[in-house]
DRENDO-1510 file (C-alpha; in Angstrom, 1 decimal, always signed):
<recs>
REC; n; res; u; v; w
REC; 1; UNK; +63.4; +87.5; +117.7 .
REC; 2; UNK; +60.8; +85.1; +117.1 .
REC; 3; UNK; +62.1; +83.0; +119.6 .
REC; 4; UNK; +62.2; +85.2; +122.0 .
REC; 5; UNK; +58.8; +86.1; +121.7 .
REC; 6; UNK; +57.8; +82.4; +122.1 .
REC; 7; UNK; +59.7; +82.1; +125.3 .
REC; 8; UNK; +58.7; +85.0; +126.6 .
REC; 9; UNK; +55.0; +83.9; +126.2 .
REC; 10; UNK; +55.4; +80.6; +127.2 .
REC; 11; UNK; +56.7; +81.6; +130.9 .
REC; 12; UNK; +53.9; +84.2; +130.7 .
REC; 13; UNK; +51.3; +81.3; +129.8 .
REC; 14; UNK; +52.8; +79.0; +132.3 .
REC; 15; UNK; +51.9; +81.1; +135.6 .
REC; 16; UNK; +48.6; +81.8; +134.5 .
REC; 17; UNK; +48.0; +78.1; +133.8 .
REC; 18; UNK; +49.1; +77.2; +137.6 .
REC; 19; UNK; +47.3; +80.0; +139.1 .
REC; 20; UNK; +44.4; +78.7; +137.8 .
REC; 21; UNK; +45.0; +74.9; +138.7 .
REC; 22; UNK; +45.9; +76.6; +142.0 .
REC; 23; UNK; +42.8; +77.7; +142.4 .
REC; 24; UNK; +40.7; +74.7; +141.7 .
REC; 25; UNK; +43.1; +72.5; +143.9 .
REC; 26; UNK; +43.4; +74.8; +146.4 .
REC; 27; UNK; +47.0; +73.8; +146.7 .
REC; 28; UNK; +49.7; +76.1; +148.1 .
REC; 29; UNK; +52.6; +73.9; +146.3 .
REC; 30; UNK; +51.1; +75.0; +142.8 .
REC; 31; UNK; +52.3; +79.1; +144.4 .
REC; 32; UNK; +56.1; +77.9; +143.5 .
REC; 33; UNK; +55.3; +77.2; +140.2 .
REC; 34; UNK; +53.7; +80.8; +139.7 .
REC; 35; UNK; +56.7; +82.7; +141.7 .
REC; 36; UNK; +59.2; +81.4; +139.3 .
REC; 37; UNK; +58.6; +81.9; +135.5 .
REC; 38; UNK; +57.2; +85.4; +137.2 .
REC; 39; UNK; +60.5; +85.8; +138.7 .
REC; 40; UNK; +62.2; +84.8; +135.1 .
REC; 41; UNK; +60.2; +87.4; +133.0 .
REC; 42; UNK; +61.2; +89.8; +135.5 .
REC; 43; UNK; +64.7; +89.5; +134.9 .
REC; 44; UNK; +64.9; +89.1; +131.2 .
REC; 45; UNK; +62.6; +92.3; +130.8 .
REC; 46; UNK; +64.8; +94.2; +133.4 .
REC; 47; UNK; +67.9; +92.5; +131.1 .
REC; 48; UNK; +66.7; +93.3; +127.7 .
REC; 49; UNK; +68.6; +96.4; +127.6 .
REC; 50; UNK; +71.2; +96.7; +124.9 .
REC; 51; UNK; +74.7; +97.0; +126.1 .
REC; 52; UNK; +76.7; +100.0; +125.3 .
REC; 53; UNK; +80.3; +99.1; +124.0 .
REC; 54; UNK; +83.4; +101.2; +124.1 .
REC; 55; UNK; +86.5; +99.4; +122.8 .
REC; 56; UNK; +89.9; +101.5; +122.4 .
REC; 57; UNK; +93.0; +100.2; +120.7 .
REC; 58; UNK; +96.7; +101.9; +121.4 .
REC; 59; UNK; +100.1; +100.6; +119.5 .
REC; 60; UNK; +103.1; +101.6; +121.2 .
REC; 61; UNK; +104.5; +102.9; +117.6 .
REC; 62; UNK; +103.7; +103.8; +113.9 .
REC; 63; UNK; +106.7; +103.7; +112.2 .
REC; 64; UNK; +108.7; +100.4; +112.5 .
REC; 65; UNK; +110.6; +97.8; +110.0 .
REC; 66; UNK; +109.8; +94.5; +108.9 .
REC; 67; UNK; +111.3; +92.0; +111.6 .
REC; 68; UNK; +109.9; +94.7; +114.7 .
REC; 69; UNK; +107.4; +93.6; +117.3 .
REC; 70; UNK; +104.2; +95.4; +117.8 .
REC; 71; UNK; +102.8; +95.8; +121.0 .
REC; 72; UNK; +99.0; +96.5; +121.1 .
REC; 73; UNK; +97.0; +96.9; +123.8 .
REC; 74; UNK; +92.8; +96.5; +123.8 .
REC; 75; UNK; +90.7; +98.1; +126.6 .
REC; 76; UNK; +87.2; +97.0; +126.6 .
REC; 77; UNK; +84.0; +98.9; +128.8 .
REC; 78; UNK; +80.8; +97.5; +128.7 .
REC; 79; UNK; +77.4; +98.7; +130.5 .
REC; 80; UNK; +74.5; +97.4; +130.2 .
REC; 81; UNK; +72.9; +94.1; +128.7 .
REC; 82; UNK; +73.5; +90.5; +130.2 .
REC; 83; UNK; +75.7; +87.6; +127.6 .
REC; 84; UNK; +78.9; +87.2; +125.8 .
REC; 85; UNK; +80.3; +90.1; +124.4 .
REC; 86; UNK; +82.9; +88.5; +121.3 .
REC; 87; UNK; +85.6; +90.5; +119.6 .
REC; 88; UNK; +88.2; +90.7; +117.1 .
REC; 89; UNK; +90.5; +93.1; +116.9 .
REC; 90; UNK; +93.0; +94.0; +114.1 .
REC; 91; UNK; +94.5; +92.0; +112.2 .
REC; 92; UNK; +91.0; +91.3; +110.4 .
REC; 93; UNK; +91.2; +87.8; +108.1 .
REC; 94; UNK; +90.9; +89.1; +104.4 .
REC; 95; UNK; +92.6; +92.8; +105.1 .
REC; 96; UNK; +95.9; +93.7; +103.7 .
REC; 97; UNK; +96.8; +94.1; +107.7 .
REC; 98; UNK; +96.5; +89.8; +108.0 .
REC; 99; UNK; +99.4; +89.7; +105.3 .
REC; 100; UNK; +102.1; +92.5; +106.7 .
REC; 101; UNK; +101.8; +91.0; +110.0 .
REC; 102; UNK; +102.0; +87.5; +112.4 .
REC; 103; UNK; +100.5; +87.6; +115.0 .
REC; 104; UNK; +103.4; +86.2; +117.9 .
REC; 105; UNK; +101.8; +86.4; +121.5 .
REC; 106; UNK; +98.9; +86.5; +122.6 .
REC; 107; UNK; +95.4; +86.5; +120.8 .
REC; 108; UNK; +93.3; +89.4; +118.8 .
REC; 109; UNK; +89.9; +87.7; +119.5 .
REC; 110; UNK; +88.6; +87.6; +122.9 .
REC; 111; UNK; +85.6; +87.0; +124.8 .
REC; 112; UNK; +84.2; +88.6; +127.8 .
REC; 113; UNK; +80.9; +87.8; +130.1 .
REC; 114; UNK; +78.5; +91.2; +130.9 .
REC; 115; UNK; +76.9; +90.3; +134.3 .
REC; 116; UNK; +75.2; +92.7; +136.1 .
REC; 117; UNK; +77.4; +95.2; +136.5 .
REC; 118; UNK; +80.1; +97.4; +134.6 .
REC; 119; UNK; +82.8; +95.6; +133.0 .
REC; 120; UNK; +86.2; +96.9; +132.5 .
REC; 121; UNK; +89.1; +94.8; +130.4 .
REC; 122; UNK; +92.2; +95.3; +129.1 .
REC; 123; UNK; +94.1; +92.9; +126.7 .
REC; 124; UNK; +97.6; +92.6; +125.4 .
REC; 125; UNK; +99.1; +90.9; +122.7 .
REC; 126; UNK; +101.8; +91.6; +119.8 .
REC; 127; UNK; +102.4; +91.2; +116.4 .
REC; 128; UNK; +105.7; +91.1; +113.8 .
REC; 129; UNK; +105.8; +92.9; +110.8 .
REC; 130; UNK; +106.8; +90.7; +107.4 .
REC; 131; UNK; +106.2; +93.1; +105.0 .
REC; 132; UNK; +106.6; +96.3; +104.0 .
REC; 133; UNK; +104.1; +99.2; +103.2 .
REC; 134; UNK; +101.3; +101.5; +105.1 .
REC; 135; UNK; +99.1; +99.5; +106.9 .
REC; 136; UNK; +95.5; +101.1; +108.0 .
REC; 137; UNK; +93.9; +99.4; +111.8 .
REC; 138; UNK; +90.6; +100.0; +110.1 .
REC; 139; UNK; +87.9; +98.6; +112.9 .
REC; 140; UNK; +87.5; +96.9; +115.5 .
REC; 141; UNK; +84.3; +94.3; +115.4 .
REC; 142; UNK; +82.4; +92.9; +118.3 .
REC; 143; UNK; +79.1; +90.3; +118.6 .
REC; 144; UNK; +77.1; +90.6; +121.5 .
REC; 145; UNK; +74.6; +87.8; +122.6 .
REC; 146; UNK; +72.4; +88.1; +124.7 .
REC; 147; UNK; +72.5; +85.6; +127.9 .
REC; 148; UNK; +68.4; +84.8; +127.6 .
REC; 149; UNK; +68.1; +85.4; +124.0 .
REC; 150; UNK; +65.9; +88.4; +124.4 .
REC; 151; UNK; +67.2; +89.7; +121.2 .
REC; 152; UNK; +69.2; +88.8; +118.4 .
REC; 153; UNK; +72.8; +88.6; +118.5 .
REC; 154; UNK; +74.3; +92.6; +117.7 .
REC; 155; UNK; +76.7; +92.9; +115.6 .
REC; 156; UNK; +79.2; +96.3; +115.7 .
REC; 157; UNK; +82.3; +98.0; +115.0 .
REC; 158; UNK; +84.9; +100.6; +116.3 .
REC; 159; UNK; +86.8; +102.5; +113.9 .
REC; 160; UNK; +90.1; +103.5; +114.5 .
REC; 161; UNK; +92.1; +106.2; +113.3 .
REC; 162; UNK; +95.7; +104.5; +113.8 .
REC; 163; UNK; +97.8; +103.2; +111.2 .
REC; 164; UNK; +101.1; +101.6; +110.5 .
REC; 165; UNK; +104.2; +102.4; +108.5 .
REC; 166; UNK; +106.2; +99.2; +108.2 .
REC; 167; UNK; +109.8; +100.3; +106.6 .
REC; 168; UNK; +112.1; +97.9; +104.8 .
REC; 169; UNK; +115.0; +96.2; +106.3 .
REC; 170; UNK; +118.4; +98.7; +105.8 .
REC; 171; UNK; +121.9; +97.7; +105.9 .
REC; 172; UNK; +123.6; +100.5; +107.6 .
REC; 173; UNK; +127.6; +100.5; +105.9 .
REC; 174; UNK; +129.6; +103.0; +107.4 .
REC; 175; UNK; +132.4; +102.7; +104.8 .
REC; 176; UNK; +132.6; +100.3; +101.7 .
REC; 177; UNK; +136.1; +99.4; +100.1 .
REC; 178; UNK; +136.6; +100.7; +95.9 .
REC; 179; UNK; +134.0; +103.3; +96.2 .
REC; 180; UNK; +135.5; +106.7; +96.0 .
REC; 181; UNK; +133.7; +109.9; +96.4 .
REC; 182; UNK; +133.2; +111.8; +93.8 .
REC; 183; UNK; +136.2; +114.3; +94.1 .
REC; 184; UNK; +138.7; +111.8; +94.3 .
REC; 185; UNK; +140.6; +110.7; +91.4 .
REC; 186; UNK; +140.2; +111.1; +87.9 .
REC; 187; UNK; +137.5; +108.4; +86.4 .
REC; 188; UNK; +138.3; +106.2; +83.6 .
REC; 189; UNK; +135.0; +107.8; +81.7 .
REC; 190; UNK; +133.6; +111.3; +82.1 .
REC; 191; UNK; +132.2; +112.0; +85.2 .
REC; 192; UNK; +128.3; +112.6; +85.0 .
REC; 193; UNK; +127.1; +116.1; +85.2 .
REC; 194; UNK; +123.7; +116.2; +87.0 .
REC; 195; UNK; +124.4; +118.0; +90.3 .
REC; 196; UNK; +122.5; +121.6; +89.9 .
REC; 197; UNK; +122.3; +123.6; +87.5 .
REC; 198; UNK; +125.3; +126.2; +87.1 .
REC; 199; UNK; +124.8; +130.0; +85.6 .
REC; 200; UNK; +127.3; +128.8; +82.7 .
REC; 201; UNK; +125.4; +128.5; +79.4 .
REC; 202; UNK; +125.7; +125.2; +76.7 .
REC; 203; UNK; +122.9; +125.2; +74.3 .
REC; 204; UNK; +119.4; +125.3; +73.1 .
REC; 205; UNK; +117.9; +122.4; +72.5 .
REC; 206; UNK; +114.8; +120.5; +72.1 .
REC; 207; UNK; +112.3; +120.4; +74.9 .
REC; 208; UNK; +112.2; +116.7; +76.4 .
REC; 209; UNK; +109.9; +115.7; +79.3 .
REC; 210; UNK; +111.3; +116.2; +82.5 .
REC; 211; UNK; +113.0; +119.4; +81.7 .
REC; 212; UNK; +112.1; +122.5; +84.2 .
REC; 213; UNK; +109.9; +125.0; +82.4 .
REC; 214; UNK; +112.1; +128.0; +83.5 .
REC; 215; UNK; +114.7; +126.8; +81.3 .
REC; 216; UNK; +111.9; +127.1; +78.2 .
REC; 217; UNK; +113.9; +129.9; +75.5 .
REC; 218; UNK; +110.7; +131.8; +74.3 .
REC; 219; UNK; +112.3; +133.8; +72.1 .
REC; 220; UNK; +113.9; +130.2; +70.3 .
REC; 221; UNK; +110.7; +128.8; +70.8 .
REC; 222; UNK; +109.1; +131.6; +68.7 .
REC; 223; UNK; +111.7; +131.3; +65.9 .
REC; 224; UNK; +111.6; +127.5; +65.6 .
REC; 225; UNK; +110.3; +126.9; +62.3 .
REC; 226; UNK; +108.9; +123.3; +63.4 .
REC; 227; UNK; +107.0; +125.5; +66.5 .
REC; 228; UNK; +109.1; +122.9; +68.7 .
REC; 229; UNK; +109.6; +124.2; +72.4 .
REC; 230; UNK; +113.4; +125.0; +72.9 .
REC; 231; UNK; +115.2; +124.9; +76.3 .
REC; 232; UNK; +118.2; +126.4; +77.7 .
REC; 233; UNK; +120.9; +123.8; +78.9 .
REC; 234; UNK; +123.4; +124.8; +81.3 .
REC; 235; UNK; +126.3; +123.3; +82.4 .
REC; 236; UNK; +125.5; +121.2; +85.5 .
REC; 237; UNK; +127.8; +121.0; +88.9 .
REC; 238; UNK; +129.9; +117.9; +88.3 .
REC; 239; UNK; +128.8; +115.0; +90.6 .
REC; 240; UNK; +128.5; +111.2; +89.5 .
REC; 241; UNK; +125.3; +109.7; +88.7 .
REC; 242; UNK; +124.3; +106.2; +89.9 .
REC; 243; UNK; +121.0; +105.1; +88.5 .
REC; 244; UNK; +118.8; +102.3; +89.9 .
REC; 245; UNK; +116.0; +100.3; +87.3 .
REC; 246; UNK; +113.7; +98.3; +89.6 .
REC; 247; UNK; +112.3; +95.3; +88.1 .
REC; 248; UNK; +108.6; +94.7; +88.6 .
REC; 249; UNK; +107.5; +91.6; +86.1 .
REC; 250; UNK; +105.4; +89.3; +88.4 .
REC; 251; UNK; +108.8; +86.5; +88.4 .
REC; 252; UNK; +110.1; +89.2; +90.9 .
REC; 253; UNK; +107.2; +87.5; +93.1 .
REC; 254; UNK; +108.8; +84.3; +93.1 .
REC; 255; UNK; +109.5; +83.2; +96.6 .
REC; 256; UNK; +106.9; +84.1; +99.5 .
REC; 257; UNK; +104.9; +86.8; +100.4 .
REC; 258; UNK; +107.2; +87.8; +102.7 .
REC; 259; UNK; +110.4; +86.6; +100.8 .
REC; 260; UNK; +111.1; +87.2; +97.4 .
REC; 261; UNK; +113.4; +89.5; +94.9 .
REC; 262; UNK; +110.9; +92.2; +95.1 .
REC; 263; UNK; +111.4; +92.8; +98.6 .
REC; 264; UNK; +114.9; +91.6; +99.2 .
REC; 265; UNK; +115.4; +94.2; +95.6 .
REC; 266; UNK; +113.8; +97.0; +97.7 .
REC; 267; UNK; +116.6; +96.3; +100.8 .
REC; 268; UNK; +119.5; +96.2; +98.5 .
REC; 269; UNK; +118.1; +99.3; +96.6 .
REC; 270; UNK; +117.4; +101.5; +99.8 .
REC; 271; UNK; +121.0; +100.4; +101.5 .
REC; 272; UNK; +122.9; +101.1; +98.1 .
REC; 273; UNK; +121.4; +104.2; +97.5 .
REC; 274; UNK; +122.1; +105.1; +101.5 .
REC; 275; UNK; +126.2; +104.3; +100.6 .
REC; 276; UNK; +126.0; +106.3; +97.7 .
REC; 277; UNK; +124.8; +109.2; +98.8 .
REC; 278; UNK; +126.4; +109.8; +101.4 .
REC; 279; UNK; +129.6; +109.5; +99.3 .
REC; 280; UNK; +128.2; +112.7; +97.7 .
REC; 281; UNK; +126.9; +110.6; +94.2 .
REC; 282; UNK; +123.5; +111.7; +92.5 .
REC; 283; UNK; +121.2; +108.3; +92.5 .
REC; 284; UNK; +118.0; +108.5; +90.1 .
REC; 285; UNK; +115.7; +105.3; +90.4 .
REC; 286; UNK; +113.2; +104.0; +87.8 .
REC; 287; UNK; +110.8; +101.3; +87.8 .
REC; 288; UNK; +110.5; +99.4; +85.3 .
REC; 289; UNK; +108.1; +99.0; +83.1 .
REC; 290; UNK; +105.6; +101.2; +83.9 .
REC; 291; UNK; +106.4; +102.4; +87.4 .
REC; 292; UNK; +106.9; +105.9; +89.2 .
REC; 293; UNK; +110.7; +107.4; +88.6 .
REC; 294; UNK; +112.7; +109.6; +90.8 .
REC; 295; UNK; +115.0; +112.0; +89.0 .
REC; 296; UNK; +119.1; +111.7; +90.4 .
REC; 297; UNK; +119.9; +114.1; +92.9 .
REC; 298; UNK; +122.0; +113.9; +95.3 .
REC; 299; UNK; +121.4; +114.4; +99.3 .
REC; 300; UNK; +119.7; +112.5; +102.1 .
REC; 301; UNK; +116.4; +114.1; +101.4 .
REC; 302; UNK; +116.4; +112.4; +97.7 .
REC; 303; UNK; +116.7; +109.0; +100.2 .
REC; 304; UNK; +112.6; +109.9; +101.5 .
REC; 305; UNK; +111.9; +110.4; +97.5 .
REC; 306; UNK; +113.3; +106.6; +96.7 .
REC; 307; UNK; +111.8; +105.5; +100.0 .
REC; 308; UNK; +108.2; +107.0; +99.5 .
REC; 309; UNK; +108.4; +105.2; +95.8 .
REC; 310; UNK; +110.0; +102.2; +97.2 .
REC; 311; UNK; +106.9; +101.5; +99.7 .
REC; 312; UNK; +104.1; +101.7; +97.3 .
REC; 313; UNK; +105.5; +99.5; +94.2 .
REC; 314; UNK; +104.2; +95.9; +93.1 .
REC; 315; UNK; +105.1; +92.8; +91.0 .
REC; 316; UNK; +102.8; +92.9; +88.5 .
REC; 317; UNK; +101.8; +90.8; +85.3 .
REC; 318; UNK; +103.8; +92.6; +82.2 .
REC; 319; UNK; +104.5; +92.1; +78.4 .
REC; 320; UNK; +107.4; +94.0; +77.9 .
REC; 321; UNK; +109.9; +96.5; +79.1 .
REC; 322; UNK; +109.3; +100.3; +77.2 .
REC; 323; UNK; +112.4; +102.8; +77.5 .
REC; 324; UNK; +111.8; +105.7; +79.1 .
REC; 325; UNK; +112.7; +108.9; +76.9 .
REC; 326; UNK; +113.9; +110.8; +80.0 .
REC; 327; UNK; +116.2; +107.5; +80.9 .
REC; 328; UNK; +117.3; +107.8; +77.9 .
REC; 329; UNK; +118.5; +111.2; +77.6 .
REC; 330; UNK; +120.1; +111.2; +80.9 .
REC; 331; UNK; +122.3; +107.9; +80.2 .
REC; 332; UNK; +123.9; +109.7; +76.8 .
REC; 333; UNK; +124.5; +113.1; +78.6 .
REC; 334; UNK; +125.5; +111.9; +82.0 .
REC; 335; UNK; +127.5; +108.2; +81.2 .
REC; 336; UNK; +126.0; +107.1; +84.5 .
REC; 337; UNK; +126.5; +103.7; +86.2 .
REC; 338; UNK; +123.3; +101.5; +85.6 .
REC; 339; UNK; +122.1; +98.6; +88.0 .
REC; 340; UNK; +119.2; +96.9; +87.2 .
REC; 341; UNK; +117.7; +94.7; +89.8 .
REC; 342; UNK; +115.6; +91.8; +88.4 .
REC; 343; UNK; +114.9; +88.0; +88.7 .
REC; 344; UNK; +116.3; +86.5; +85.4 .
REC; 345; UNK; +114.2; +83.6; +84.0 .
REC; 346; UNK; +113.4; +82.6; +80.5 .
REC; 347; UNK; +110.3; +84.7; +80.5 .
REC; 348; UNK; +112.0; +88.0; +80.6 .
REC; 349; UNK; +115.6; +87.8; +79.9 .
REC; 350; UNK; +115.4; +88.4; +75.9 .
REC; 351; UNK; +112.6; +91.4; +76.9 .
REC; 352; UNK; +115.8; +92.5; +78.9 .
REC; 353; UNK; +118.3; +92.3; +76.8 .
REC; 354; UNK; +116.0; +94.6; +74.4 .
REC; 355; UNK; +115.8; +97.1; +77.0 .
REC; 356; UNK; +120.3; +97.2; +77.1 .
REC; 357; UNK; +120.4; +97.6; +73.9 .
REC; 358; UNK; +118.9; +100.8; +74.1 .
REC; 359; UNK; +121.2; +102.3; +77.2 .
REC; 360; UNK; +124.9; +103.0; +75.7 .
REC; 361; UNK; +126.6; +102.2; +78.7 .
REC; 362; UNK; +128.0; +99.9; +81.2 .
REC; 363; UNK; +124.8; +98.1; +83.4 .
REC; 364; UNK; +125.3; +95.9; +86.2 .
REC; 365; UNK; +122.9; +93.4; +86.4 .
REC; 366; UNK; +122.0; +91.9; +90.0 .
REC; 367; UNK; +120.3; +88.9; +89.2 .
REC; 368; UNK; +118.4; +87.9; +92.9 .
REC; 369; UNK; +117.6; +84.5; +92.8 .
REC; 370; UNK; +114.7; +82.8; +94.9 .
REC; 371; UNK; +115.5; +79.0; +94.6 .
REC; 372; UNK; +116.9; +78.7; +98.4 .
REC; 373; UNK; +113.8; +80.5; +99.1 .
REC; 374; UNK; +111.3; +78.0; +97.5 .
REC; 375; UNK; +113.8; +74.9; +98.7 .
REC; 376; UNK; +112.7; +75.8; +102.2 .
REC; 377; UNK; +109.2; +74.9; +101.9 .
REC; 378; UNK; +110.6; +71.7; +100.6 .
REC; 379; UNK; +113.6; +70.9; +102.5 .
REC; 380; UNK; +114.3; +72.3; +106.0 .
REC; 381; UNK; +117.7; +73.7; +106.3 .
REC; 382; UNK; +118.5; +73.6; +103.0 .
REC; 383; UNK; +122.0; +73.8; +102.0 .
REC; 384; UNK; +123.8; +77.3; +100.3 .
REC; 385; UNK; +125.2; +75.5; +97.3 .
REC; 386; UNK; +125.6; +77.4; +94.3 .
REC; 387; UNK; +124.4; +74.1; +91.9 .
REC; 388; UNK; +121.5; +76.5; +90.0 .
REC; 389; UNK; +124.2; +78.8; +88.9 .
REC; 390; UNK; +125.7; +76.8; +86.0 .
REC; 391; UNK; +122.0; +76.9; +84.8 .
REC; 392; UNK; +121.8; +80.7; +84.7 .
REC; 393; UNK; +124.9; +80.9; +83.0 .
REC; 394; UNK; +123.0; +80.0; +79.6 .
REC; 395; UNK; +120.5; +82.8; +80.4 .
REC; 396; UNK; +123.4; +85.1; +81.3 .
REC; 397; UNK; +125.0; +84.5; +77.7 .
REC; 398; UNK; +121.8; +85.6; +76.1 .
REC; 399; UNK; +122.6; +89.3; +77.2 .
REC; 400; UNK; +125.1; +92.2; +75.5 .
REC; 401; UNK; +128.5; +92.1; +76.1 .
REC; 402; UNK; +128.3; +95.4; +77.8 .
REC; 403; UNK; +126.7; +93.8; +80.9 .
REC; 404; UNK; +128.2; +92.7; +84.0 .
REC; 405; UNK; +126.0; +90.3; +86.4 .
REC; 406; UNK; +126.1; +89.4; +89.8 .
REC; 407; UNK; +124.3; +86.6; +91.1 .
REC; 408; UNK; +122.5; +87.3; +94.8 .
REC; 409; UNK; +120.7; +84.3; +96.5 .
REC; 410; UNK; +119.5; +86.5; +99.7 .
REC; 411; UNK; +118.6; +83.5; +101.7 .
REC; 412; UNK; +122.3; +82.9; +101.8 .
REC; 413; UNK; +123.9; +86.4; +101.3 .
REC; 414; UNK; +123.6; +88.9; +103.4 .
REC; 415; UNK; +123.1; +92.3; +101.8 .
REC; 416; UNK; +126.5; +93.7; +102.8 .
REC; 417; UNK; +128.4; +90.7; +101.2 .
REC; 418; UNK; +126.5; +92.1; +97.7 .
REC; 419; UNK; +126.9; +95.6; +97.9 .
REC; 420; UNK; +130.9; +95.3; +98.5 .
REC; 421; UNK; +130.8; +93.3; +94.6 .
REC; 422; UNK; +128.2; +96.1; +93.4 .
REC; 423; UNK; +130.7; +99.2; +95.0 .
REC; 424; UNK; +133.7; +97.1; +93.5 .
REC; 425; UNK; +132.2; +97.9; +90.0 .
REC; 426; UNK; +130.9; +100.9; +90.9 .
REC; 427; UNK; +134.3; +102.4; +92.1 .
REC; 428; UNK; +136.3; +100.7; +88.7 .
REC; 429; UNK; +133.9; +102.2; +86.1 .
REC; 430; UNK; +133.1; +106.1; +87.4 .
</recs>
């Protein structure tokens, strides 16, 4: 502002100056010299207005997956003022935007020149999702400078009400060999009862956390000498349970922002639990160790519960694995299939075992391994060998005998190739 004070006094001092030399020399050349900075100060006090900006910002949808193109389009009105109007729109540097998406065409930071008139623009460009989750446009931010420095450089911002849902990638299988629905065949093991709940009465036992409150027996509640809350346990519709343990130590970060266990964990999850469902099983998920959990049902609206749980979750730095009571009491009434999905390194694979010792059943472990991944940043094209598995075979004999594993390396696997082994085991042990 200062310096535009200066100037402004400076052409002001100037004419005055030659006027008066004008005078004394009675010289009509010394007139040009007076019309001009007159004609200047004319024009930056008739341009000293402050624009008025109105940016808009459309996506052409808000639900996508991670690999989808994004087609935004920014329109741009300007009146008033005289410069360079700067802006950047979404994705801002810093905002959690910048990591779920690249931008692939075009640019998000344009500049446009405020002349006299009205200005109108419209830009395009597009952008790929790489990650999952719910991503917020926030603002749009602009920088106007003035063309004769009048006034400082404005800074503004347009908020925007959009936002993003970026889904993870799904492998659609329409049938998958050795899994049998749940009415077919008799199972080597009793089948798992956690479908509804029947009108044919078991027991009364203990309260445990989870358990509906209708099913609380007052009346055994009252007479419990201990002053214990007793339920009523009913016999349940018989359906198979599958249940899902999601691994969330920070080694399932190993890899990429974009690639790693974590997310290629949350594929396989969402497509197995897809397959199984639709076969009619009950699938319960739990995160592990101190994540959500979503209790087994069965049904395509318990696939939103394990999606909405599924979007939110993050690796995380973690000490040790706790059991979960509730897991617990579901894996000795139900004998359900367990698959835990985890990155096994020498960090957590005793913590795990720990945590097997504690579910009496069969678990398949799917061990996803990120070394392809890192080899890329090293090596491009790097070959699908399978020379790191002889060293994960040590780590692999550290865990119970009642543990199966299957090793994954996504970047060479596709997710179909691993579910057929997962539904092989699936299918021989319910």
């Amino acid at each position: 502002m200062k310096d535009s004070i200066r100037m402004v006094v400076i052409l002001t001092a100037v004419p005055i100056f030659m006027a008066v030399i004008a005078v004394l020399t009675t010289s009509k050349w010394y007139i040009l010299t007076i019309i001009f900075p007159l004609i200047v100060i004319t024009m930056a006090l008739g341009l000293s207005e402050r624009p008025r900006v109105m940016i808009t910002l459309h996506v052409d949808k808000d639900v996508m997956y991670v690999g989808d193109e994004l087609e935004v389009r920014l329109t741009v009105n300007v009146d008033g003022g005289f410069g360079l109007l700067m802006i950047r729109a979404p994705p801002i540097p810093g905002s959690s935007m910048a990591e779920g998406f690249n931008l692939v065409k075009g640019t998000n930071v344009h500049v446009v020149f405020k002349g006299f008139g009205k200005v109108s623009r419209e830009f395009n460009y597009t952008l790929r999702a790489v990650k999952r989750g719910y991503y917020s446009l926030d603002s749009i931010e602009y920088v106007f400078y003035h063309g004769l420095g009048i006034h400082e450089p404005i800074k503004g911002s347009v908020k925007t009400d959009s936002s993003i849902q970026v889904l993870p990638r799904v492998k659609i299988v329409r049938r998958v060999l050795g899994l049998a629905k749940p009415r077919q065949g008799i199972p080597k093991y009793p089948p798992s009862r956690l479908g509804p709940y029947s009108t044919e009465f078991r027991s009364v036992r203990n309260y445990v956390t989870g358990d509906p409150y209708k099913l609380i027996n007052w009346k055994a509640t009252a007479r419990n000498p201990e002053g214990r809350l007793m339920v009523n346990e009913y016999e349940r519709e018989g359906l198979r349970t599958a249940i899902i343990i999601m691994d969330t130590g920070w080694w399932m970060r190993h890899g990429t922002v974009e690639e790693n266990p974590l997310e290629y964990g949350i594929s396989l999850t969402l497509s197995l639990s897809r397959v199984l469902l639709r076969y009619g099983y009950n699938v319960g998920l739990w995160v592990m160790p101190m994540g959500p959990r979503v209790m087994p049902s069965s049904g395509m609206d318990q696939y939103q519960r394990l999606l909405r749980v599924l979007m939110v979750i993050k690796a995380l730095p973690i000490k040790g694995y706790v059991v979960d009571q509730v897991l617990l009491r579901i894996v000795q009434e139900t004998k359900p299939v367990v698959v835990i999905i985890t990155n096994l390194t020498r960090d957590n694979v005793n913590r795990l075992g720990g945590l097997i010792r504690e579910l009496p059943v069969r678990i398949l472990v799917i061990d996803v391994i990120p070394d392809t991944i890192l080899m890329r940043n090293l090596i491009q094209n790097p070959p699908c060998t399978h020379w790191f598995v002889r060293d994960r075979n040590r780590l692999y004999a550290i865990l119970p005998k009642n543990v199966k594993v299957i090793t994954w390396d996504p970047a060479c696997e596709g997710i179909g190739l691993v579910m057929s082994r997962v539904s092989a085991y699936i299918g021989r042990w319910l």
